[in-house]
C-alpha positions as CSV (number, residue, x, y, z in Angstrom):
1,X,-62.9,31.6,23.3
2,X,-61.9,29.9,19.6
3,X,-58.2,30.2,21.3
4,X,-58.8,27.8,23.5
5,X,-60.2,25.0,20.9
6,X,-57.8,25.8,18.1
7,X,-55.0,25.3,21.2
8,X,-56.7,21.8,21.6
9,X,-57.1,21.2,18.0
10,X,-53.4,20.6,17.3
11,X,-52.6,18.9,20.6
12,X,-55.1,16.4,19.1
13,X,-53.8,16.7,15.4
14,X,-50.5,15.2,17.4
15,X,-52.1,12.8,19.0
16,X,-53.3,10.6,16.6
17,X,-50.3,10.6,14.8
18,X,-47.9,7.6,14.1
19,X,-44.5,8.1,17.0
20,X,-41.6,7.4,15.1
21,X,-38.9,5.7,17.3
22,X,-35.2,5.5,16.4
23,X,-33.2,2.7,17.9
24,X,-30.6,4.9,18.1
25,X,-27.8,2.8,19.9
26,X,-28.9,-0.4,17.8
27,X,-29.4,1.3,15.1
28,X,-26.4,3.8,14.2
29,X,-27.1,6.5,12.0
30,X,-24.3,7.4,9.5
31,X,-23.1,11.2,9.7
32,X,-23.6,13.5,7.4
33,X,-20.1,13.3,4.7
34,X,-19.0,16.5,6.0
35,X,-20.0,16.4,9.4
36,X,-17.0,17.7,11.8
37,X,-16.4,15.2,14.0
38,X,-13.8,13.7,16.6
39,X,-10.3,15.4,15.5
40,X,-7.4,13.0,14.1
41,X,-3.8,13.0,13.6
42,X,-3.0,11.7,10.2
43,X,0.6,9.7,9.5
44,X,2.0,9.5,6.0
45,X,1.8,6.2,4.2
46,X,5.0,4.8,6.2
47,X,3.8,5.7,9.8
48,X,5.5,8.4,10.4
49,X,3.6,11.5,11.9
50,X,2.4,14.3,9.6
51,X,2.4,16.8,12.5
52,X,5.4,18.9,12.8
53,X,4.8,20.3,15.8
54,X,4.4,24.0,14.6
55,X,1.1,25.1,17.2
56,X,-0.7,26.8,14.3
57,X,-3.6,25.3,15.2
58,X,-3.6,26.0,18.6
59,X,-3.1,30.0,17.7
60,X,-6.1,29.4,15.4
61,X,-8.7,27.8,17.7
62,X,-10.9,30.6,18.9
63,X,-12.1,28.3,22.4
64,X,-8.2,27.5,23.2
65,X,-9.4,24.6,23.2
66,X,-5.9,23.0,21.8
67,X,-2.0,22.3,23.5
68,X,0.6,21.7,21.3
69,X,4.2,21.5,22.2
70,X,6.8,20.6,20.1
71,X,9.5,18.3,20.1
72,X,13.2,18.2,18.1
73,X,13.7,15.0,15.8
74,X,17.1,13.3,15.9
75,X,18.3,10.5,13.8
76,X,18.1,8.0,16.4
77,X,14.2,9.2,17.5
78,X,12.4,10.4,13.9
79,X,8.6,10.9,14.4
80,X,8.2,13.1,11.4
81,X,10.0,13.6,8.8
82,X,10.4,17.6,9.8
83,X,13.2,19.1,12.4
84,X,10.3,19.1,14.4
85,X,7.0,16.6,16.1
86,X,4.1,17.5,18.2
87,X,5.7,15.8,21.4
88,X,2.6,16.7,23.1
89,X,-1.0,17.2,21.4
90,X,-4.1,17.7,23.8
91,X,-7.3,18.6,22.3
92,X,-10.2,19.1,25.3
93,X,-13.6,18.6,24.3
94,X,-15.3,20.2,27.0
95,X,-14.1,23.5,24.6
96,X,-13.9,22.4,21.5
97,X,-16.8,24.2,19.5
98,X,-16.4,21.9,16.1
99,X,-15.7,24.8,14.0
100,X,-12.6,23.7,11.7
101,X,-10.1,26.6,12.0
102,X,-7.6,24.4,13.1
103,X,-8.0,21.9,9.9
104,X,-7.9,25.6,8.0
105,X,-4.8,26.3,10.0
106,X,-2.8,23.1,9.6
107,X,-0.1,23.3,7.3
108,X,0.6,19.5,6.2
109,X,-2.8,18.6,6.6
110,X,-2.3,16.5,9.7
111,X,-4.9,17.3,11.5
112,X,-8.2,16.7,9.7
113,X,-11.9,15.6,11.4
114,X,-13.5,12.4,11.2
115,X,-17.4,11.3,11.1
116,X,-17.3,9.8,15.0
117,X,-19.8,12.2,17.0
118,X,-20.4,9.7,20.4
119,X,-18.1,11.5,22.4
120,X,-20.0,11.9,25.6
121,X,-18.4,10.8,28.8
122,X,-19.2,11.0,32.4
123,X,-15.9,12.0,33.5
124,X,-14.3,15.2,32.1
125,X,-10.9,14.6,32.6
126,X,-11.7,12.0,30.0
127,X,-13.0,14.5,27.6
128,X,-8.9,15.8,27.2
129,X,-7.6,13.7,24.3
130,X,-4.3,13.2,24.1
131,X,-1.8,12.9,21.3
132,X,-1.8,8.8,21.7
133,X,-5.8,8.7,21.4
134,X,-5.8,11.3,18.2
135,X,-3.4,9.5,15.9
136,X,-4.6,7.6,13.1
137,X,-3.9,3.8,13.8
138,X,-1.1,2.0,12.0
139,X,-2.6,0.4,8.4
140,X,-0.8,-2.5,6.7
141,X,2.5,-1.6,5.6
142,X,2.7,1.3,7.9
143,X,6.3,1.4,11.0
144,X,5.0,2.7,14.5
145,X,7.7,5.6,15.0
146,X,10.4,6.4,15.9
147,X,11.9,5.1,12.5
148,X,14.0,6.8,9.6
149,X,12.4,8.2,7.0
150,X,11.5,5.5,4.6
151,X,10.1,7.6,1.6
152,X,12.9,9.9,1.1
153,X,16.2,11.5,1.8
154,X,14.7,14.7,3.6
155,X,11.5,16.4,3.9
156,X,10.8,17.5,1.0
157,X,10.3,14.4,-0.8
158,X,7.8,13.5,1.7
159,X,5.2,16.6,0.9
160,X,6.1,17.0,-2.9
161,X,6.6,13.4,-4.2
162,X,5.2,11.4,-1.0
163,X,2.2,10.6,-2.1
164,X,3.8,9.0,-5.4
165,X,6.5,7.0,-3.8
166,X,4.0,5.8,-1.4
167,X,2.1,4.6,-4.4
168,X,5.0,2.9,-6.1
169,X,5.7,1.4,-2.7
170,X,1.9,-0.4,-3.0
171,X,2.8,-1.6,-6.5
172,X,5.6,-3.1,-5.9
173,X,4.5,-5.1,-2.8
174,X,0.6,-5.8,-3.6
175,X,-0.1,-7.6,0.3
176,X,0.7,-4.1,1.8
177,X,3.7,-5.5,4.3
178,X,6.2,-2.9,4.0
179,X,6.2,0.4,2.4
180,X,9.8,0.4,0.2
């Protein structure tokens, strides 16, 4: 019989209690730092496309939840600075399960996951991003590809001394129009 009023007793704790209401789409909350988010395609500090096309990520995603298929460079089309580009890179969110193998997987870090969560649509087709709505967009000083390599001779001096040209390449022009 004491059930019952103890039952009552914290519906009526609750009751009385000040309702705390989040404006959510006024207000946005900030992710956590290390939230996994929306996926992105990462260029290298002249535009060109860090993804070489190699599908380890799509082996590594356990919901097969990624496409990748791979494209040859030539000198008159250059998208990476590789042999190879992803030509085409699908990611569907409908399987997508936010766990981070593919980042694990990636060899030249181009695939890495932002903060963005809203990703809720009403359609699903719209729910299958393509390679065009994953890349990072084009900062100051970056090319839109196809272009030649801009850092280097060849490949390698993209992954071992990119990131220092790149920075040389900001020194020497301080407004951020063209990387040298």
């Amino acid at each position: 019989m004491f059930e019952f009023f103890k039952g009552f007793g914290v519906t009526f704790g609750t009751m009385f209690k000040k309702v705390v209401t989040e404006e959510y789409p006024e207000n946005f909350p900030p992710a956590a730092p290390r939230y996994h988010g929306r996926h992105q395609l990462n260029r290298h500090p002249d535009g060109l496309e860090k993804c070489v096309g190699c599908e380890l990520c799509a082996w590594a995603c356990p919901a097969d939840a990624i496409y990748v298929e791979g494209g040859d460079n030539t000198e008159e089309a250059r998208y990476s600075p590789g042999e190879r580009y992803g030509a085409i890179y699908q990611i569907n969110y409908l399987r997508c399960i936010g766990c981070g193998l593919c980042i694990e997987a990636c060899p030249t870090r181009s695939l890495t996951m932002t903060n963005f969560y809203e990703m809720a649509d009403d359609n699903r087709q719209d729910l299958i991003y393509t390679k065009e709505q994953l890349l990072a967009p084009l900062l100051p000083g970056m090319e839109q590809p196809p272009h030649p390599m801009r850092l280097g001779e060849n490949e390698q001096d993209y992954y071992v001394q990119g990131p220092v040209l790149a920075r040389k390449g900001a020194a020497n022009d301080p407004v951020g129009e063209q990387v040298k």
